[in-house]
MIVEX-392704 format. One record per residue (C-alpha): y, x, z; residue number from 1. Coordinates in steps of 0.02 Angstrom, whole numbers, plus 50000, padded with zeros to 5 digits. Example, Ala and Ser with C-alpha at 12.3 -4.5 7.8 and 13.67 -1.06 7.14 Angstrom:
<pts>
(pt (49775; 50615; 50390); 1),
(pt (49947; 50684; 50357); 2),
</pts>
This chain:
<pts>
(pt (52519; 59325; 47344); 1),
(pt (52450; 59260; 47513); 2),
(pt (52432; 59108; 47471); 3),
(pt (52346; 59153; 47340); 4),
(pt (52208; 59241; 47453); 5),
(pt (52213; 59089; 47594); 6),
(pt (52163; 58989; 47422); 7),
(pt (52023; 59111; 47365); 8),
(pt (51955; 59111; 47556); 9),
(pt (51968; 58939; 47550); 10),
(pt (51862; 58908; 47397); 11),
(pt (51744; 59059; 47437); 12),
(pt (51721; 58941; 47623); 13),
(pt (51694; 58806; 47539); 14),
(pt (51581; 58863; 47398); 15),
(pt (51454; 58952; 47532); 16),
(pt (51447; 58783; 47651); 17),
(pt (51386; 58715; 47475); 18),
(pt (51267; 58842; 47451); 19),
(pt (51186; 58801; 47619); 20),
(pt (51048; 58682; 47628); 21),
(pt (51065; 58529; 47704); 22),
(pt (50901; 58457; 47784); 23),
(pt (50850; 58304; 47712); 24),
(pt (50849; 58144; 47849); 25),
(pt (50670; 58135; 47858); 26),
(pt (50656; 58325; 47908); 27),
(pt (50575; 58310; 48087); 28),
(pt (50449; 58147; 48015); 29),
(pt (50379; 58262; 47877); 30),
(pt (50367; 58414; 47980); 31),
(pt (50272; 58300; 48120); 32),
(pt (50151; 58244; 47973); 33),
(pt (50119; 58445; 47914); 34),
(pt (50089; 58487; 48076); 35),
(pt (49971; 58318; 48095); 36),
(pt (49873; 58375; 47940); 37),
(pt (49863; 58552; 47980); 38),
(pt (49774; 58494; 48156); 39),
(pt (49667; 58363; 48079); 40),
(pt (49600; 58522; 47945); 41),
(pt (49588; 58632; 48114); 42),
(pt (49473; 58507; 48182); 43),
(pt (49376; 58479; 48059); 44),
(pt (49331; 58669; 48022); 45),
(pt (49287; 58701; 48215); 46),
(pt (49163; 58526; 48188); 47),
(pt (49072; 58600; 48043); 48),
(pt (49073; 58767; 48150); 49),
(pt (48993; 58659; 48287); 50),
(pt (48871; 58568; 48159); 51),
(pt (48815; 58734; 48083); 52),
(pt (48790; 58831; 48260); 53),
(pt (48690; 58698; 48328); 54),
(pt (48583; 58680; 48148); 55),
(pt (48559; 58886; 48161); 56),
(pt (48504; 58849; 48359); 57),
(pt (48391; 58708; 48329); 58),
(pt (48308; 58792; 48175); 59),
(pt (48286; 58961; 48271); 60),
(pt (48227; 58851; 48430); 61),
(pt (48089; 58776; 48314); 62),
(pt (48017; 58942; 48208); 63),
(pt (48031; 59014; 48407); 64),
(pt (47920; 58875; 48455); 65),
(pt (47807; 58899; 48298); 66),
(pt (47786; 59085; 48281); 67),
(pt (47758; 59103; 48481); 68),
(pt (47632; 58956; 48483); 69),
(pt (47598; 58900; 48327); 70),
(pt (47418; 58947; 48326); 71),
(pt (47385; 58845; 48495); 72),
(pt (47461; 58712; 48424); 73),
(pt (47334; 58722; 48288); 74),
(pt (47201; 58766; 48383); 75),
(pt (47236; 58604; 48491); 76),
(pt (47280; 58478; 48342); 77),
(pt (47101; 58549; 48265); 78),
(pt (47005; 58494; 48425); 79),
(pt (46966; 58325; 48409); 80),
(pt (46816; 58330; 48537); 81),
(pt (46952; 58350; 48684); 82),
(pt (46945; 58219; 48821); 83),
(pt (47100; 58142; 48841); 84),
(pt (47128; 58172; 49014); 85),
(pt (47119; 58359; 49006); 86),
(pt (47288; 58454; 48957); 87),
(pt (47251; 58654; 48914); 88),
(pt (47400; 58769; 48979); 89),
(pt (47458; 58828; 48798); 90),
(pt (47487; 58600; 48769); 91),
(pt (47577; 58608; 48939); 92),
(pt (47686; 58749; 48889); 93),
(pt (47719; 58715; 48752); 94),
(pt (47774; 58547; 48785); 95),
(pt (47875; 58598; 48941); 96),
(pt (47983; 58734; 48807); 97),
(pt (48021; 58581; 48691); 98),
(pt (48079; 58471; 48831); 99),
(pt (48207; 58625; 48908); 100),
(pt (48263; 58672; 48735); 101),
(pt (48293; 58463; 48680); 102),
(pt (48370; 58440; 48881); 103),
(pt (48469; 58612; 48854); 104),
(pt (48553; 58549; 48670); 105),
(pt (48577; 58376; 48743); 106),
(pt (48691; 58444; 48880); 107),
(pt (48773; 58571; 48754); 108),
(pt (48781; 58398; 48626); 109),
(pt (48870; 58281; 48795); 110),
(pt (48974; 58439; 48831); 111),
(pt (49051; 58428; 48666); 112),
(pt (49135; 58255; 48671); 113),
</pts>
């Protein structure tokens, strides 16, 4: 009768080393490559997160520019009688604000890489 149970613990052993999964040989290669891909999508969503926030600060940099002096701009581009030496303060502002804001996305752009 006991060797009857040694046999059933035997094939019980036996039947749940079956049941375990084995890896296959290429285990660590394809878990390097999911890992690969899921850093490669990770990348690429914080680049379009970088390409939209600097659309949405350019954009907002430019109607900024516009609604603040967007009638002196007008005002200037109408004048056609201006000598060319003479700069009026709103052209010289408004000139100075582009050149911070382009210098400022520049560094932010440099920064980046």
């Amino acid at each position: 009768m006991e060797k009857k149970d040694i046999g059933l613990r035997m094939a019980l052993k036996s039947k749940q080393e079956k049941k375990t999964a084995k890896l296959p040989s290429n285990f660590a290669y394809k878990t390097m490559q999911r890992i690969a891909n899921e850093q490669r999508q990770k990348e690429r969503r914080n680049d379009m997160l970088i390409i939209c926030s600097i659309i949405a600060v350019s954009l907002s940099g430019i109607s900024a520019i516009v609604y603040l002096f967007g009638n002196d701009m007008l005002d200037a581009i109408k004048r056609t009688e201006m000598p060319q030496d003479s700069y009026s303060a709103s052209s010289i502002i408004v000139i100075s604000i582009c050149m911070i804001f382009l210098l400022t996305l520049n560094l932010l752009l440099k920064s980046k890489r």
